[in-house]
C-alpha positions as CSV (number, residue, x, y, z in Angstrom):
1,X,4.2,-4.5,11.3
2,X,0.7,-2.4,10.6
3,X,-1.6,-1.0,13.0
4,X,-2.8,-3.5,16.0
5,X,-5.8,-1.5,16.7
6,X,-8.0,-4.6,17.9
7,X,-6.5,-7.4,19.8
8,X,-3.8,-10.5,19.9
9,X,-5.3,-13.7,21.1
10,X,-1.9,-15.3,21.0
11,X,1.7,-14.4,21.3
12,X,4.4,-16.3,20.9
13,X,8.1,-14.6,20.7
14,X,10.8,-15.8,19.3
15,X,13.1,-18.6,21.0
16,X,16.3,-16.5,20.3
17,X,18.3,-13.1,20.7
18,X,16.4,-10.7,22.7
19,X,13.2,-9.7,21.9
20,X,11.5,-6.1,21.8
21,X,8.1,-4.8,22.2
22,X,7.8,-0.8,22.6
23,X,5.5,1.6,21.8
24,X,5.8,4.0,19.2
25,X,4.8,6.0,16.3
26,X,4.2,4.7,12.7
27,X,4.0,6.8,9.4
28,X,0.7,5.1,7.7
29,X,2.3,6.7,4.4
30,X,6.1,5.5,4.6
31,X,5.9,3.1,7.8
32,X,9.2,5.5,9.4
33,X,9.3,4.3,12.8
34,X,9.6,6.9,15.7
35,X,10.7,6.4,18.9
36,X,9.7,9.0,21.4
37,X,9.2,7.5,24.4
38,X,8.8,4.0,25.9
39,X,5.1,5.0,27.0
40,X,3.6,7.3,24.1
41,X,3.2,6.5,20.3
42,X,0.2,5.0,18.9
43,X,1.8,1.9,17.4
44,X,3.9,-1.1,18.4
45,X,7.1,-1.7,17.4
46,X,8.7,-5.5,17.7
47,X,12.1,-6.3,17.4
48,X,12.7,-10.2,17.1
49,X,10.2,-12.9,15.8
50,X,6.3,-12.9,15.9
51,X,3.7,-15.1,14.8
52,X,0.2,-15.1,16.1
53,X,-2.7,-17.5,16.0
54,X,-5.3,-14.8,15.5
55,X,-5.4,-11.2,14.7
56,X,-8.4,-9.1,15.1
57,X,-9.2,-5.7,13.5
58,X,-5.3,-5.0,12.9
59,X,-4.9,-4.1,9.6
60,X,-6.5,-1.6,7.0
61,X,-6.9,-2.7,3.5
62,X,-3.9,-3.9,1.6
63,X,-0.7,-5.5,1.9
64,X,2.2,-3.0,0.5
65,X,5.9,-4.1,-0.5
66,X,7.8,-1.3,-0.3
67,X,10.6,-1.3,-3.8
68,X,13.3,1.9,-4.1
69,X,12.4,4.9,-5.5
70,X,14.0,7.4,-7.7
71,X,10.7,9.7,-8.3
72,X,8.2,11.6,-6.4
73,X,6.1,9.5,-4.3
74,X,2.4,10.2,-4.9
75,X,-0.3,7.4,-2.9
76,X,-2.5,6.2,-6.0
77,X,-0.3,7.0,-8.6
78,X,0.9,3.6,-10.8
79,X,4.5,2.8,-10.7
80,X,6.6,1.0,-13.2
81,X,10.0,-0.6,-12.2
82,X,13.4,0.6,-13.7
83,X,16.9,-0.8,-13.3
84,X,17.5,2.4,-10.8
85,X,13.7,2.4,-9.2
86,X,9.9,2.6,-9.3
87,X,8.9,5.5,-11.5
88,X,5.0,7.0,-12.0
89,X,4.1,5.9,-15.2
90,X,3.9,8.2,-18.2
91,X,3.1,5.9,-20.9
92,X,-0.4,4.1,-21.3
93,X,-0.1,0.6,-20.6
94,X,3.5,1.0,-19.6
95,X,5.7,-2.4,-20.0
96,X,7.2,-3.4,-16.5
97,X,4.1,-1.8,-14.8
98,X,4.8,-3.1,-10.8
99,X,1.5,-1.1,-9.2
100,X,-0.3,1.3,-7.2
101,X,1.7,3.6,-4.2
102,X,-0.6,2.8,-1.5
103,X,-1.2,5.0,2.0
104,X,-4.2,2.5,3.0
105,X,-2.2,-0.7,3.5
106,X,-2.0,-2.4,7.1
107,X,0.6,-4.1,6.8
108,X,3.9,-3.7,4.7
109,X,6.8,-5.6,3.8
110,X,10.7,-4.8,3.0
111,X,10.3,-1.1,4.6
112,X,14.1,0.0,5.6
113,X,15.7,-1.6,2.5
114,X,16.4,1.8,1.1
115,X,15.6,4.6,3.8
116,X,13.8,8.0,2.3
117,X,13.4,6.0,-1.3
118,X,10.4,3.6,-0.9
119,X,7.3,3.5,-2.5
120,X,4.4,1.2,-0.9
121,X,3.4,-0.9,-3.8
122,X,0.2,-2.3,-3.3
123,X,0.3,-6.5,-3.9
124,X,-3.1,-7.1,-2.4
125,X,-6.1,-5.9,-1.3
126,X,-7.8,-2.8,-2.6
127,X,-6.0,0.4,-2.6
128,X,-7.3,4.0,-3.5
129,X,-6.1,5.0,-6.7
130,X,-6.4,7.5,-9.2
131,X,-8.9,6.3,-11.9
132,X,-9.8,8.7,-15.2
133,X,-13.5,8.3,-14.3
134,X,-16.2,5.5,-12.6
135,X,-16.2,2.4,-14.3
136,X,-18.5,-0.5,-13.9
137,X,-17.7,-3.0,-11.3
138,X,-14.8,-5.2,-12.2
139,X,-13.4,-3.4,-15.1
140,X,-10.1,-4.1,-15.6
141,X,-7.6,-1.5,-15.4
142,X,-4.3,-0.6,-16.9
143,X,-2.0,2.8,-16.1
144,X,-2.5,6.2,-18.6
145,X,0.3,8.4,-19.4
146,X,0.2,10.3,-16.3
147,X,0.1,7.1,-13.9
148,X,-3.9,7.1,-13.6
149,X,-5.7,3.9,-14.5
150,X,-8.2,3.5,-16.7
151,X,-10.0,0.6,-18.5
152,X,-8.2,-1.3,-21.3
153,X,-8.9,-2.0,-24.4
154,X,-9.5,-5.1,-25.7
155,X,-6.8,-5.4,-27.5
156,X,-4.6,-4.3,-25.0
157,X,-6.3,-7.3,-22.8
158,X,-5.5,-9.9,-25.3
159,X,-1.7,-8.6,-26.0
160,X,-0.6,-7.3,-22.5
161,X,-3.0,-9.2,-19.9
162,X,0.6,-8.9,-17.5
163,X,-0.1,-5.0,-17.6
164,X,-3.6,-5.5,-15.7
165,X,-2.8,-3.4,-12.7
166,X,-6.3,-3.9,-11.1
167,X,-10.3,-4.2,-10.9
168,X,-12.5,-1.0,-10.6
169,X,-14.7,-1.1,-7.3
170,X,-16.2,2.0,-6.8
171,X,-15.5,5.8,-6.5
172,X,-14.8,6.9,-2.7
173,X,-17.5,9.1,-1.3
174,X,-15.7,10.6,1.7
175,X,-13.2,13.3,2.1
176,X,-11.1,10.9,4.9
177,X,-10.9,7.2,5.0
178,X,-9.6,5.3,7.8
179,X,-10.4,5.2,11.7
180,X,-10.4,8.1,13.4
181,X,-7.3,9.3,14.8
182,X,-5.5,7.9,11.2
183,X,-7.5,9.3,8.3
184,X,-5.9,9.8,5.5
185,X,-7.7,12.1,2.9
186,X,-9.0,11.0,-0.2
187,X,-8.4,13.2,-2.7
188,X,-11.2,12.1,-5.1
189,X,-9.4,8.7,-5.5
190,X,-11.3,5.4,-6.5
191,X,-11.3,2.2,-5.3
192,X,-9.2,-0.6,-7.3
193,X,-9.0,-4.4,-6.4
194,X,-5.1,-5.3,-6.8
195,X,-4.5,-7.6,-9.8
């Protein structure tokens, strides 16, 4: 469900079945829910249907869909999908190339599909990545052999525009990103609009 760190203006709960709200802790890398007790945690946990009119301040950066896994899981690495999982790609430009593991999105979708084998793919947003050095503003990126990005080619524009994994933004400065309490460190990662 992400981090609510602001403020609901409006919720409504499902009409049906019981529903759940109870504090807990969330893994910002893998979204594992723990439940240690109903009054600690630093997330919320729902159970049933929610929609709200407004949210404030309650997300980070991207949206992630988490797909099964049958490699390491590395945030910023680019993934591409295989009839038994999402792999870190090894060739440049990789056919079937699905995205970039992210630890920076708020809010995730299809977590608990496949317990202890999902990757966070990033589908919107900007994600931190690992990029082969600072590019211009909006150059497009495609994966290298060791699941970096890096700008393409032209010709590798015209032929494989699908295998566009993102947009270079700009190198990341700090040693942690995030608010305090939930930084994740950096790594010397870059920036990258999702494509």
């Amino acid at each position: 469900m992400g981090r609510l760190h602001g403020y609901l203006t409006t919720i409504h709960f499902g009409t049906t079945g019981n529903v759940l709200l109870r504090r807990c802790t969330i893994n910002s890398s893998t979204g594992d829910v723990t439940l240690p007790g109903m009054n600690t945690g630093n997330g919320l946990q729902l159970v049933g249907q929610f929609s709200a009119d407004k949210v404030w301040n309650a997300v980070w950066n991207d949206v992630a869909d988490f797909q099964l896994l049958c490699d390491e899981l590395i945030p910023g690495k680019c993934y591409f999908d295989t009839k038994d999982g999402a792999k870190i790609c090894n060739t440049r430009c990789q056919m079937s190339v699905i995205g970039i593991a992210s630890d920076t999105f708020g809010y995730g979708v299809g977590c608990g599909a496949n317990p202890n084998r999902e990757v966070p793919i990033g589908v919107a947003g900007w994600v931190l990545a690992y990029v082969d050095k600072e590019y211009e503003c909006g150059t497009p990126l495609t994966n290298d052999e060791f699941g970096n990005l890096t700008a393409m080619t032209r010709d590798e524009k015209l032929e494989y525009p699908e295998r566009i994994v993102g947009l270079y933004k700009r190198k990341e400065m700090d040693e942690f990103w995030g608010p305090e309490g939930t930084k994740i460190e950096v790594k010397g990662r870059h920036w990258v609009k999702i494509k």
